[in-house]
C-alpha positions as CSV (number, residue, x, y, z in Angstrom):
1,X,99.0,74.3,-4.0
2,X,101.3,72.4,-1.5
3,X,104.8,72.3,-1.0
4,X,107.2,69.3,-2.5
5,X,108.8,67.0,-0.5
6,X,112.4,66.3,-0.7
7,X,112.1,63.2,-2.7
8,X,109.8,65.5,-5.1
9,X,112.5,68.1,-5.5
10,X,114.9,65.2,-6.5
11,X,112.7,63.8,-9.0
12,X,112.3,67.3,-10.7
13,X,115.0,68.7,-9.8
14,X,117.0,67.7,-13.3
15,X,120.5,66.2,-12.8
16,X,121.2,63.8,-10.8
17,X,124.8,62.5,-9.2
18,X,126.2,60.8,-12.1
19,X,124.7,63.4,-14.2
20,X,126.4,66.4,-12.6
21,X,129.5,64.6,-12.4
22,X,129.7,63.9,-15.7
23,X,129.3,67.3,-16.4
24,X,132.0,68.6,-14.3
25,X,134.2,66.4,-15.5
26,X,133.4,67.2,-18.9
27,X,133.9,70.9,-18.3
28,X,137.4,70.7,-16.7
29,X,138.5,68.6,-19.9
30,X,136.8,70.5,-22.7
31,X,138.7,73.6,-20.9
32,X,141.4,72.4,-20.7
33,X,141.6,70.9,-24.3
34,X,140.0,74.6,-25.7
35,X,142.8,76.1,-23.5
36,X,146.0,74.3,-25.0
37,X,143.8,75.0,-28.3
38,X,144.0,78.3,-28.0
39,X,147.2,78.7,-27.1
40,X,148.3,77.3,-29.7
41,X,146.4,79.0,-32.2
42,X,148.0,82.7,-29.9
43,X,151.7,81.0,-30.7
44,X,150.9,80.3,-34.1
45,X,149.8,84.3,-34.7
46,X,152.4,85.3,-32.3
47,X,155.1,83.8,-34.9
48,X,153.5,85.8,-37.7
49,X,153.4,89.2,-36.0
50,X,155.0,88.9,-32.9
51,X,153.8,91.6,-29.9
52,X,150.6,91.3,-30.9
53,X,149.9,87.9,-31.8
54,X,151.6,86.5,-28.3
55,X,150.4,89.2,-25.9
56,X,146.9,89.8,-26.8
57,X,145.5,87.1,-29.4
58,X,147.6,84.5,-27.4
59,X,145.4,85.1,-24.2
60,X,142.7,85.9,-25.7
61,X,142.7,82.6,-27.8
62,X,143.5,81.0,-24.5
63,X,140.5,81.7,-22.7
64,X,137.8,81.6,-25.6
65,X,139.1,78.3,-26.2
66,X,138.8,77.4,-22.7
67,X,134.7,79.0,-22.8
68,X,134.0,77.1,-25.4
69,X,135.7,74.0,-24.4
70,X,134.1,73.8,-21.6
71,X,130.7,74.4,-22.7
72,X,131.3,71.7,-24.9
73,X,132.3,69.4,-22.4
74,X,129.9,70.1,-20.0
75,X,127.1,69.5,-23.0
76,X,128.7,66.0,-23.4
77,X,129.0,65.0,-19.9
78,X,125.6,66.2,-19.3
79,X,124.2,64.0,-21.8
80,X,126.2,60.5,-21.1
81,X,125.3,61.7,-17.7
82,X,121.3,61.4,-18.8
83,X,121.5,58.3,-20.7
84,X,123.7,56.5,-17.5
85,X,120.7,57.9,-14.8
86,X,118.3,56.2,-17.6
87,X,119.9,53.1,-18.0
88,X,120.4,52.9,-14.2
89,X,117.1,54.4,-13.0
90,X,118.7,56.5,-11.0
């Protein structure tokens, strides 16, 4: 067994520039849209039982809509990101 060169560890490396990018990107606006989401949703049961609903739901709904968000996002960018390295041959 030998070791890889650096070119090697590129090519199997996974993603590439556009690719990881993308998938930044996507996760900084999925969690951003799952945040505002969320909050939402906490104002929403915050009007309906009040203490509760804005204190705890509302930042808990906050940052699950933020995970989730952004694990959508990043899903999304990293597969535009795949189909752009493809197209390119990058």
């Amino acid at each position: 067994m030998r070791e890889l060169t650096q070119i090697e560890m590129n090519h199997v490396s996974g993603a590439g520039i556009v690719q990881d990018t993308l998938d930044t990107i996507g996760q900084k606006v999925g969690g951003g849209i799952g945040g505002v989401i969320g909050t939402a949703a906490g104002s929403f049961i915050g009007s309906v039982v009040p203490l509760i609903g804005t204190t705890i739901v509302g930042n808990l709904a906050s940052r699950i809509g933020n995970k989730i968000g952004s694990v959508i996002g990043s899903g999304i960018g990293k597969t535009i990101g795949g189909l752009f390295e493809k197209i390119l041959g990058i």
